[in-house]
N, C-alpha and C positions, 0 to 999 in steps of 0.2 A: 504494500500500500504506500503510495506518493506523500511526501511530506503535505502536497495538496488536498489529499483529503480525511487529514487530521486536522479539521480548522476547526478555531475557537473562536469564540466571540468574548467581546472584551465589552463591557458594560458602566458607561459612563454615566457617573452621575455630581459628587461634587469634584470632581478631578478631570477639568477642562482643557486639558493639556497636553501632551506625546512626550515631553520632555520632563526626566524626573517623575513619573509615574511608576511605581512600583509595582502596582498590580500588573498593568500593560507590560513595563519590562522584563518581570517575569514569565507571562506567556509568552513575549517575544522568544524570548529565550531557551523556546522548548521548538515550537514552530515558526516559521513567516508568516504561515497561514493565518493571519487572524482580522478579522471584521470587526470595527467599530460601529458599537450601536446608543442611539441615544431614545428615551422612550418619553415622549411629551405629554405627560399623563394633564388630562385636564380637574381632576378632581384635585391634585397640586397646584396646578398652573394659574386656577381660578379659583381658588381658596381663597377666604374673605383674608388670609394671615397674608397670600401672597402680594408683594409690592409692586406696581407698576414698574420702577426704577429697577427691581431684581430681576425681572423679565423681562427686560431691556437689557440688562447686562448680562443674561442668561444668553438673548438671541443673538448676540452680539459673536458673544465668545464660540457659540456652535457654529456661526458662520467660519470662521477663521479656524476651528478644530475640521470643519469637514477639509479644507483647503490644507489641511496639515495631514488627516489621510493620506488624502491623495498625492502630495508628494512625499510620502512613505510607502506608496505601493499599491497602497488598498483606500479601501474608504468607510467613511461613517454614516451608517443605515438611521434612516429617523421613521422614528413610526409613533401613532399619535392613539394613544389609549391606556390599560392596566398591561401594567409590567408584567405581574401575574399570567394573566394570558395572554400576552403577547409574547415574552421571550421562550415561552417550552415551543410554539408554533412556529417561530422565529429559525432556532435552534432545529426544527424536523425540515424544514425548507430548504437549509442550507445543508442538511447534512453535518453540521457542527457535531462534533466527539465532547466539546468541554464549555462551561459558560464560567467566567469570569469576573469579580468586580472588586472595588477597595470598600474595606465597610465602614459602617456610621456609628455615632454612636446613640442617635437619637430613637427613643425607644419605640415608636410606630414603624419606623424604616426600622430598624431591626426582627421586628415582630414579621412585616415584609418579607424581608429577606431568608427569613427562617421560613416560611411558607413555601416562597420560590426556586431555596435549594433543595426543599423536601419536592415539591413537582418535575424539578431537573431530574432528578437523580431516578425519582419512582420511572424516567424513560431510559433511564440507561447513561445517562450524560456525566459528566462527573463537572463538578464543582467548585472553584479556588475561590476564596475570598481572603483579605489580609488587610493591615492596616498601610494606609498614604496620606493620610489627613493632620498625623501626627508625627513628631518628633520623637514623643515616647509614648506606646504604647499605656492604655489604662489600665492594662492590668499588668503594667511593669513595679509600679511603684506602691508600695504599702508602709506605711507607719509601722515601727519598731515590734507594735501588736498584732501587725498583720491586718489593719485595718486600712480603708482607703481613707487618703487624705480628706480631711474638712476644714482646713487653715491651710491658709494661701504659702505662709511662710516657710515651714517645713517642708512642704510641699516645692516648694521652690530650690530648697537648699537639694533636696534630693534631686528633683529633676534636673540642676545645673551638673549635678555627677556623671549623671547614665551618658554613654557614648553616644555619640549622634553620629549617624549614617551620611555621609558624600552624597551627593545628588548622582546620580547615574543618565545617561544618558538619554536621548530619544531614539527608539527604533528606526530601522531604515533596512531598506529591501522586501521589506512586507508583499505579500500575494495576497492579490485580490481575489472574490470566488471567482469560480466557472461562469463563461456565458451562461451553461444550461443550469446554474445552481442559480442566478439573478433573475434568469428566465422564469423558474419556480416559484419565485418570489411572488412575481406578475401575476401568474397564474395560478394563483392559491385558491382555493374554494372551501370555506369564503375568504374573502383575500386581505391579504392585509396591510392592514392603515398603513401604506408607507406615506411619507411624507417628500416629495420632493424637494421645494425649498423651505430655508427656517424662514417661520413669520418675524414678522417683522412689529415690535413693539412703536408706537408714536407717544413716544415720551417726552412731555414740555421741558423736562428737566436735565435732558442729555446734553445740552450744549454748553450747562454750567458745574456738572456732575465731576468731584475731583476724582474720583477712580474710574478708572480706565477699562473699559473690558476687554477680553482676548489677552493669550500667552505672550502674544510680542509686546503687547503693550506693557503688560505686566512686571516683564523682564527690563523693560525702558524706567516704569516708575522705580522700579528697585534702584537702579543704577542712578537715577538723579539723587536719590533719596540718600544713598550711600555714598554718592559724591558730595551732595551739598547740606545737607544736612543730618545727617544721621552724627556726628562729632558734637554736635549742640543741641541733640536731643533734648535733655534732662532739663535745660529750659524752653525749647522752642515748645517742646509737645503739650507746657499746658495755655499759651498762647493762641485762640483763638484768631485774631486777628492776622495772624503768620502764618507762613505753610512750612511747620516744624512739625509736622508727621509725616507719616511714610503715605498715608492716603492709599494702602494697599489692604485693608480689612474686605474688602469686598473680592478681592484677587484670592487672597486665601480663604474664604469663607466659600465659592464658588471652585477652588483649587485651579485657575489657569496661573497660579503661581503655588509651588509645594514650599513647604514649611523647611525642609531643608535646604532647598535655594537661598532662602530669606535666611536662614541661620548661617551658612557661606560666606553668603558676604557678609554676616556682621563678624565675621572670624576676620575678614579680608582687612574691612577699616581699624579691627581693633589693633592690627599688629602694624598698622599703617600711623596709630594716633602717636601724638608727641607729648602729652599731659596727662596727667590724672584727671582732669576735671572732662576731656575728651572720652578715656575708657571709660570712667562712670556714665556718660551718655549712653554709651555701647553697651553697656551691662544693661543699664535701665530699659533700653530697648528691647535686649533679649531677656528680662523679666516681663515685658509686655506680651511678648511669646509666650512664656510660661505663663503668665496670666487666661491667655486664650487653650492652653491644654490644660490647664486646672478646668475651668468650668467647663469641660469637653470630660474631663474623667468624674467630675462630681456628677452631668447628669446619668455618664455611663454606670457608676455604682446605682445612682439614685435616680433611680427615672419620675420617681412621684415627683419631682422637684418639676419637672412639666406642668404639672394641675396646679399646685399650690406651694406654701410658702414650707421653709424647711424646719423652722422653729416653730411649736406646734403651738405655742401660745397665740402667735401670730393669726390662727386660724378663728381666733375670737375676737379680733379686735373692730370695735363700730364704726367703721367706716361712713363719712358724712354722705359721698358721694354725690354732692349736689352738682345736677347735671348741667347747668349755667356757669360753672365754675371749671369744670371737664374740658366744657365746650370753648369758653374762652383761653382755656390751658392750648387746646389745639390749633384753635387758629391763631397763635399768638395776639390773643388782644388780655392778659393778667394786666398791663400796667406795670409790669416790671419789664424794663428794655433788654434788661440780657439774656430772662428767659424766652420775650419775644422774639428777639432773635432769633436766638436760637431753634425755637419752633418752628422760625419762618424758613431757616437753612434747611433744617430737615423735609419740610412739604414741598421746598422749593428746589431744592439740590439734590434730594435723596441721601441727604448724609449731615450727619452732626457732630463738631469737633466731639472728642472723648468728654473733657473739661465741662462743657457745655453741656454734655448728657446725664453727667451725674446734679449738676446746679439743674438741671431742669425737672429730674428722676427726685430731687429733695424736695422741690417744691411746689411737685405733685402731690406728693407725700405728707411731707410735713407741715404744708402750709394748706394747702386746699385739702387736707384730710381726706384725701380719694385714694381709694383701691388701688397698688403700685401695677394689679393685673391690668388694670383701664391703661396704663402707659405703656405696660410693657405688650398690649396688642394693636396699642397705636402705633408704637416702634416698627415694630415688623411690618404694617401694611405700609409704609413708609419708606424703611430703609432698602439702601441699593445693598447693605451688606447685613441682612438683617439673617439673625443666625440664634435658634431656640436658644443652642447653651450659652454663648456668649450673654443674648438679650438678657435671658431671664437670670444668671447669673450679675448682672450689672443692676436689672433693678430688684434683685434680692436685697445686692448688696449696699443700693442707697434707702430700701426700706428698711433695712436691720433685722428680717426676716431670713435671710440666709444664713450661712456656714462664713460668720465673722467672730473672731471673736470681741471686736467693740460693737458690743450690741446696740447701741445709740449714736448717730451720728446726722447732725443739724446743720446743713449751708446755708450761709445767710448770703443772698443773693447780691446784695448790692456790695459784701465785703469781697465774693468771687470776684465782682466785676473788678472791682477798684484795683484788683492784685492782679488780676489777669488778662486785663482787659482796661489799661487805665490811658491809653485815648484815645476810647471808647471807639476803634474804628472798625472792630466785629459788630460792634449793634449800629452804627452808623448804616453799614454796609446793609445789612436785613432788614432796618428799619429806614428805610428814605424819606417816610414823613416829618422824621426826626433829625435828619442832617443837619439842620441850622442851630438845636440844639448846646450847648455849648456841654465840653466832654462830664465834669462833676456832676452835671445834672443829669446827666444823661446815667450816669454811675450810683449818683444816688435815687434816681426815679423821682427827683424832687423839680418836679416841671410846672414853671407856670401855668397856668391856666390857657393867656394866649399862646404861649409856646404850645401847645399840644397839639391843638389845628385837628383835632376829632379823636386824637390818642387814648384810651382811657385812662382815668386816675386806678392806682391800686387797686383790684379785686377784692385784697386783704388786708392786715396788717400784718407785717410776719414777727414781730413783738408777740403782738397777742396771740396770735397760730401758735408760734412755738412754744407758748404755756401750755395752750391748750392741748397741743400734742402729748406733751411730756407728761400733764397730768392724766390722761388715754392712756397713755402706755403704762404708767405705774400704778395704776390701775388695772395691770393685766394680770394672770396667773402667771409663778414662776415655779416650771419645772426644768426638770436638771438638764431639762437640752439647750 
């Protein structure tokens, strides 16, 4: 039997890429023979969670993966339904021996995935799944007791230990099927959803959107990032106003950039920096990393952390939820200019500085006493890099309902602004009714009247919120978790 009709299919899903793919380079490396498939499920695609901007940056990146195929030999099949029954149908059509993919760790795609290699297999096909999404594996790392980590710190000390893996290469020389295996395809009865071109997202926000989609692009934002700033991390990155981050959370959360590329080159600049105060940017960075596979192994232990909050006390606590207040939280009209801003970056840009996420995650929170869930599923239908563990890890973390151990933690917004934003040219920038403005005011929310020109005054006061909160919270039950 011809190495040709040992083919595999390789099954993409957050790993956008041919380069530095682990799963792919593994079956490359058994066969050439292998088909790329992408499966456009619309019960995802069009989930109330999915974001414009994400499926925008989704169709983007498949354009440029099918066009990376094909100059590897073969190409990437799209077909438009459940993965479920579309890949074992897939799989008899072409005659494929093996199906292939990098797993998740989110627990419905897991749940998924467990189903789909039990139907491969019940035909005879054999099955590889492994991780690419991570650096270290989640079930690499365990606490002294053998438990998974739930503190970021230890966690962190650990995972800067484990060895990290070289990026490997993209395949090349790939075979594509048989005319009469594509021919089959065609001719399926009943036939199947193949997709000829990717749709095509119209997204008002693409032309101001700072990440990028697609593997070239990807590998282009790394290298400015690493050229121009990644040395002055430690302060660019909580500067809103600047572009002192890497603007790549949506490249790795989609995978047309891997996690070890990104860790590469922060090896590359760190032996390149001339100062201490340069490697601690570099280090700070690569705890950002670790940052993002922390809340990647916390939801893989803990999937309940999907539905609800992880401290159980949290589960009782009276949420005011006054829907007027919600409402003005979203479309940025609170009255406070740095969370409107910031609001407005997000609806408008599909993306919102880090800094900004969390002053705005507080004072959802702690100031308008709303539900952190009402945020964290505005986030998602929002963001271009909007990602279950990360989100829901981020506003665990600014609710105090997570795996922290400072279980209380209060932003006062206008003191965020004045440190991180003191001339005022991030809310300038989101808020243009306000440019004439002068910056203190603007920082402290203390706007004349005719200054305002239709702006709202305060929603709240965050003085008296933050009593209020505090006396809600200690008010709660406290048990040992």
């Amino acid at each position: 039997m011809s190495s040709a009709e040992h083919r595999w299919l390789f099954w993409h899903r957050r790993d956008l890429r041919l380069a530095d793919n682990l799963g792919l380079a593994a079956v490359a490396s058994l066969t050439p023979a292998v088909t790329g498939v992408f499966v456009l499920d619309p019960a995802e695609l069009h989930h109330p969670s999915m974001a414009p901007a994400r499926r925008w940056f989704l169709f983007e990146s498949l354009r440029e993966l099918q066009q990376r195929w094909r100059e590897a030999g073969s190409r990437l099949l799209l077909l438009q339904g459940d993965p479920l029954q579309l890949l074992p149908r897939l799989a008899v059509r072409l005659r494929a021996t093996a199906v292939a993919w990098n797993r998740d760790v989110e627990p419905l795609v897991r749940q998924r995935d467990q189903k789909l290699a039990q139907a491969l297999q019940s035909q005879g096909l054999r099955v590889a799944a492994d991780w690419d999404q991570l650096l270290v594996p989640p079930e690499q790392l365990r606490t002294g007791g053998g438990d998974p980590y739930r503190v970021y710190g230890p966690y962190w000390r650990s995972w800067a230990r484990y060895p990290k893996a070289a990026p490997v290469a993209a395949p090349t020389g790939l075979q594509d099927a048989s005319a009469a295996g594509l021919e089959a395809l065609a001719g399926s009865d009943p036939p199947l959803p193949l997709v000829d071109e990717v749709p095509r997202e119209r997204w008002d926000g693409a032309t101001i959107c700072p990440c990028w989609p697609g593997e070239s692009a990807a590998v282009e934002q790394l290298r400015q990032f690493s050229a121009q700033a990644l040395e002055r991390y430690q302060e660019g990155r909580n500067l809103p106003g600047e572009e002192g981050t890497s603007f790549l959370s949506a490249a790795l959360r989609a995978g047309t950039l891997s996690p070890r590329t990104a860790w590469a080159s922060s090896l590359e600049v760190l032996e390149q920096c001339r100062s201490d105060e340069q490697r601690q940017s570099v280090t700070v960075w690569q705890q950002e990393l670790a940052w993002r596979e922390f809340y990647q192994q916390a939801l893989f232990h803990f999937p309940e952390l999907a539905d609800g909050p992880y401290r159980v006390q949290w589960r009782h606590f009276p949420w005011e939820d006054q829907p007027e207040r919600l409402q003005a939280w979203q479309q940025g009209l609170t009255g406070v200019p740095i969370v409107d801003a910031a609001m407005r970056q997000l609806v408008q840009s599909g993306f919102m500085h880090n800094r900004c996420r969390m002053i705005v995650a507080s004072f959802l929170v702690k100031d308008l006493i709303c539900d952190w869930r009402h945020g964290e599923a505005f986030f998602m239908a929002h963001e271009v890099d909007g990602d279950l563990a990360a989100n829901n890890g981020g506003w665990q973390w600014s609710a105090s309902s997570g795996m922290d151990p400072k279980p209380l933690r209060i932003f006062n917004p206008f003191t965020q602004a004045g440190k991180f934003d003191p001339e005022a040219s991030y809310i300038r920038r989101w808020l243009p009714e306000l440019a004439h403005v002068n910056s203190n005011d603007l920082i402290s929310g203390d706007i004349g009247a005719l200054e305002r020109r239709g702006y709202p005054e305060p929603i709240v006061n965050h003085k008296q919120q933050q009593a209020r909160f505090k006396a809600l919270y200690a008010a709660l039950p406290k048990p040992g978790r």
